[in-house]
Phi, psi and omega in degrees: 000171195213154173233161168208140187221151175226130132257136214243119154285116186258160202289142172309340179232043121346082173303120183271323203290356171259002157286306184336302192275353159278332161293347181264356181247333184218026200272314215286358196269297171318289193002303174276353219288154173258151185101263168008086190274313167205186204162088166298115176268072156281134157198140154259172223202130194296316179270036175222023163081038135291164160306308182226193176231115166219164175217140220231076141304124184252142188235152165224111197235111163353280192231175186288320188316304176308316208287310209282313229271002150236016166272302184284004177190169202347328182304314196280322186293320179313322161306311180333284192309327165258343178258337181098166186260122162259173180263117181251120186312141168222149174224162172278119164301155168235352177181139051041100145210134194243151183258160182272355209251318197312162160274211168280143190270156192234292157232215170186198233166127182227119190251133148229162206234149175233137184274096193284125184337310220244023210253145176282176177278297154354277173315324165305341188261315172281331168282005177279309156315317195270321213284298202304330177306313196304329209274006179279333206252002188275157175261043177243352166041110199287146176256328173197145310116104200214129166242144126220175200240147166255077209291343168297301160272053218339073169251133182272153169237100139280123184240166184219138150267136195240134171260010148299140179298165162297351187278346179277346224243134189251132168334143156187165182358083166079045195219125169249160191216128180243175181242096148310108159294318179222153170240125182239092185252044211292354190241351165296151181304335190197150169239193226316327184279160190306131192224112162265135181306186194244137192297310160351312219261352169053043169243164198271138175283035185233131184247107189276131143279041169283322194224155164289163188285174155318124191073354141251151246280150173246155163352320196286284193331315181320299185325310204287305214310141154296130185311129137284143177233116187243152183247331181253000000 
């Protein structure tokens, strides 16, 4: 799986309410895109106490095709065009995980970690696993929970979705907090709304997003798929 992300830096007296509102008018598009496992619709906001107003969609997609066939064709250009071409981050995911039990995500939160040369990788990796363990047991009570590396700049990302509002959620390290507008999930293990598992069934309620599930569209799907014209 691959993750990515762009940010668009907005004028400090920025009306945040014409993303809102594009986004409530054109977030819901994503929903079907194939390849797509989720697509966070973020921004953060001068007057709820960040440093700028920006807005930062993270996206995380099964294979490379769903990412190009929306780098490559009308969604992205339309983002251009109103916004200018941003520079987009990318990362190799180590892992996905959504709980099955959380309600609706409100917001999140992106840490980043720096991978020190003489640190083994091996190791980077289990601490990336325990992190995702820890992040089951926080009480802002997590909805989905995600690491990847950026092998250019050895940077680790932890993102997280939280379904505490931003106003619950307290700095740290090398972290910035967004207000999730939309959850766009056509490729999650389950969907958006809260669901519990059945106690019966002795099955756990956290689900790895590593591979798509059964019923989501694979590469061959992609192929078939029609061009979408997406704005945001």
């Amino acid at each position: 799986m691959l993750a990515n992300q762009y940010t668009i830096k907005l004028p400090a007296d920025y009306d945040m309410d014409i993303i809102r509102d594009r986004v409530r008018h054109n977030g819901s598009r994503f929903d079907v895109w194939p390849g797509l496992a989720f697509k966070a619709f973020l921004i953060s906001e001068r007057a709820r106490g960040a440093t700028a107003n920006r807005y930062a969609p993270f996206y995380v997609w099964h294979d490379i095709t769903g990412a190009n066939e929306f780098l490559y064709g009308d969604g992205f250009a339309a983002l251009e065009g109103s916004f200018g071409r941003p520079r987009i981050e990318h990362w190799i995911t180590l892992d996905v995980q959504t709980s099955t039990e959380a309600g609706p995500a409100r917001s999140a939160t992106r840490q980043d970690v720096i991978v020190p040369e003489d640190d083994h990788l091996a190791e980077v990796r289990e601490r990336a696993r325990e992190w995702l363990q820890r992040s089951r047991s926080d009480p802002r009570r997590v909805h989905t929970a995600l690491v990847a590396l950026d092998p250019y700049r050895w940077q680790l990302v932890r993102f997280a979705l939280w379904c505490a509002p931003l106003a619950q959620l307290e700095p740290g390290p090398q972290t910035t907090q967004y207000e999730l507008l939309h959850l766009s999930a056509p490729g999650s293990p389950r969907p958006l709304s809260a669901t519990s598992a059945d106690p019966r069934s002795g099955s756990s309620p956290w689900v790895s997003s590593a591979r798509p599930k059964r019923g989501v569209s694979s590469s061959l799907d992609l192929e078939r798929a029609p061009t979408r014209k997406l704005v945001l």
